[in-house]
N, C-alpha and C positions, 0 to 999 in steps of 0.2 A: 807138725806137718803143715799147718797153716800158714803159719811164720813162715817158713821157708819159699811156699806158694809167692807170699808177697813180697818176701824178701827178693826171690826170683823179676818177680812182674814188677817190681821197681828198677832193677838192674836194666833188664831188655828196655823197658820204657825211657830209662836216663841213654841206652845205647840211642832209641830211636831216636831222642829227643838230639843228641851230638850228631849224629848222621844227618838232621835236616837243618842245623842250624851250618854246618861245614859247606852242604849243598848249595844252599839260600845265600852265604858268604860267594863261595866260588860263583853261582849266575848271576848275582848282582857289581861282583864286578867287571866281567864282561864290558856289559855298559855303560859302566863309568869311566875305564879305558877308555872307548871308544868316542865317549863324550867329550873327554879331555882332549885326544887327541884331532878331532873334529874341527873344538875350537883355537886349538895350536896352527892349523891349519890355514882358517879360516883369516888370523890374525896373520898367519905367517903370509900368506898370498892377498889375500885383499885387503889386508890393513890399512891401505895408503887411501881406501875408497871409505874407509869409518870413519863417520865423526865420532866424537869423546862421547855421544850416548850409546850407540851401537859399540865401541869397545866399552864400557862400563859395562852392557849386558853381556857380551861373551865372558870378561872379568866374572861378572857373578854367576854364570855357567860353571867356570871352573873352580872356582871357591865352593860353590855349594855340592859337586860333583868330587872333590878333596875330601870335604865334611862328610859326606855320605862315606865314603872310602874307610876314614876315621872310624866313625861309628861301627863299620862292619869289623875295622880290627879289634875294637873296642869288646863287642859284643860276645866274637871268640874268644879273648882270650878271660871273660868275665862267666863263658862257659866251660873254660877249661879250669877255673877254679874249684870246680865239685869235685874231682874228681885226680887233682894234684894232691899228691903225698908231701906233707910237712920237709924241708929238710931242719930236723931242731937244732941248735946251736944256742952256744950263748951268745947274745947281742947286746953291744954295747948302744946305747940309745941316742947317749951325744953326739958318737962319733958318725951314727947314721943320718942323725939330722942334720949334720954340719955337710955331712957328702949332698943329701938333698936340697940345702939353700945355698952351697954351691954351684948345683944346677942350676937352679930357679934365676940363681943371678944371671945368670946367661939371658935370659927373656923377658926380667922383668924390668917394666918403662917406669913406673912411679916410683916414687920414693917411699920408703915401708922400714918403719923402724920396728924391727925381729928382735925380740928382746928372747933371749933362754937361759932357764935357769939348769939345776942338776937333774935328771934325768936317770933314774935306775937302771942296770944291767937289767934286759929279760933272758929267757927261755923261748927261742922259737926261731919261724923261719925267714932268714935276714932277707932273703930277696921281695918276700912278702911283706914282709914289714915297712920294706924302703916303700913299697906301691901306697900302704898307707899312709904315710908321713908325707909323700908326694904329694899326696890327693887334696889331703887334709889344710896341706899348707897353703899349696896354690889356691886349693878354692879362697881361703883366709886373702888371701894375698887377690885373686880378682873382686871379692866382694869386698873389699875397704879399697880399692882402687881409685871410686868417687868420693874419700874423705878428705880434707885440704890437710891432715894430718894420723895416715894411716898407722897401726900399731897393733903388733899381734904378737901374741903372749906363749910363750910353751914349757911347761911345766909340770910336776907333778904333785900329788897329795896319797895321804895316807889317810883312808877314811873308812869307819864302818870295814874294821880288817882287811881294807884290800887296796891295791897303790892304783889309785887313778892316775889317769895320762892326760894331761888337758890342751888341749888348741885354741885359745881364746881371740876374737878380733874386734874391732870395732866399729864394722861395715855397716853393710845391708841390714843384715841379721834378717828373722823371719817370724808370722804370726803362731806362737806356739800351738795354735790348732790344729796346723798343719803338722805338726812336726812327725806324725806317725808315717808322713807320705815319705819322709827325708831319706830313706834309705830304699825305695823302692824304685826298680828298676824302668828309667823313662819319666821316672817325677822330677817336677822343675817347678819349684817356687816362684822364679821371676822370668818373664818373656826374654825373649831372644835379642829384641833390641836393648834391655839394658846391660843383660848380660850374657855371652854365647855360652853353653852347657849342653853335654849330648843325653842326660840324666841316667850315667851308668857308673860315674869315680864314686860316691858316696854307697849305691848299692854294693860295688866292688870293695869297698872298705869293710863294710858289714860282714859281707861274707869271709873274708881273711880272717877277721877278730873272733866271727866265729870260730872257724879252723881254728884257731888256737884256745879254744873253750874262753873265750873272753865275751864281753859285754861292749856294745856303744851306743849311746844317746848323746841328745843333744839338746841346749837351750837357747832359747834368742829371746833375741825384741826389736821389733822394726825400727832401723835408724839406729839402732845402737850399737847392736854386733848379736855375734854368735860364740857360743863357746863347746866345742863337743869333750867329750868323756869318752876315753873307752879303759878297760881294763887287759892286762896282760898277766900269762906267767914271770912274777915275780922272782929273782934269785933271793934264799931268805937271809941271809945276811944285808942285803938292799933292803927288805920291807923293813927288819928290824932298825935298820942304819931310819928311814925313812919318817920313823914312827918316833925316837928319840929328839 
């Protein structure tokens, strides 16, 4: 009877907790419309009267007023993952990563030598899973940005009965002390001027890999790179294939 109590007062609490984060979304954008459109305005009718500093400051009006916008869609849809139902399939993992560095190439300005090797079929939810492998890459892909020779690795292993999934780079990387912050939601290893981050794709990875009873950690070293782990449902013919 207890259980059920809390099982209850967890339920109501996770509604309240969707109800105010939906609210805070919808009145904060309000303002940010109106901010943008202010300085559309502002550019649009007295721009001839700006010099390049006062346009520079409306520019970062609207930039930073875009980012806040981001963040809010960020936020919902990183809340709407408790409470999203799996759809399970099987997933071919190559064929998902090659659609997501696809994308990537669309926006990426450096040059970045993506090396991939075989990749296991899993078990799980493919739209979910493309958010991770997005997340995971890009991040890869803006922290080796400042190497005169960037290079990121994705691969799998077979280890201690279970097929790790690895994203390896050669970036930033980070002080493994921190590393317990890495997945938590608004943590940022490095300031904004070296590298822009809203600190919600890594927590949002965590939470998916959970949904699928998986595991993720990560390792680094400053100036060297980063490499994260996570585990998935395995198809067994794959872990077996993996393991020979």
């Amino acid at each position: 009877e207890e259980l059920k109590k809390n099982i209850e007062l967890v339920k109501i609490t996770n509604n309240e907790l969707n109800t105010f984060s939906h609210t805070v979304a919808h009145d904060r954008r309000a303002p940010l419309r109106a901010m943008n459109g202010y300085a559309e305005m502002l550019i649009r009718n007295y721009g001839e009267l700006f010099d390049q500093e006062a346009k520079r400051l409306i520019h970062n009006i609207t930039q930073n007023a875009s980012r806040m916008g981001r963040l809010i869609d960020d936020l919902l849809s990183f809340s709407r993952l408790g409470r999203k139902e799996l759809n399970v399939t099987n997933v071919c993992m190559n064929e998902l990563t090659k659609e997501v560095l696809v994308e990537l190439n669309k926006t990426i300005d450096n040059k970045v030598d993506i090396r991939i090797n075989e990749l296991p079929d899993v078990m799980g939810d493919r739209n979910l899973l493309y958010l991770v492998m997005m997340n995971l890459i890009s991040n890869a892909i803006k922290y080796s940005s400042k190497k005169e020779n960037p290079i990121i690795e994705l691969f799998s292993e077979f280890k201690n009965g279970e097929t790790l999934f690895v994203v390896k780079d050669n970036g930033s990387g980070f002080d493994m002390k921190y590393s317990g912050k890495l997945f938590n939601v608004f943590q940022r290893l490095h300031a904004d001027d070296e590298f822009e981050c809203n600190g919600i794709g890594l927590a949002t990875v965590s939470r998916i890999i959970a949904k699928h009873s998986g595991r993720i950690w990560a390792e680094g070293q400053v100036d060297v790179g980063a490499t994260f782990y996570f585990t998935l449902p395995v198809k067994a013919k794959k872990s077996i294939d993996s393991d020979t």
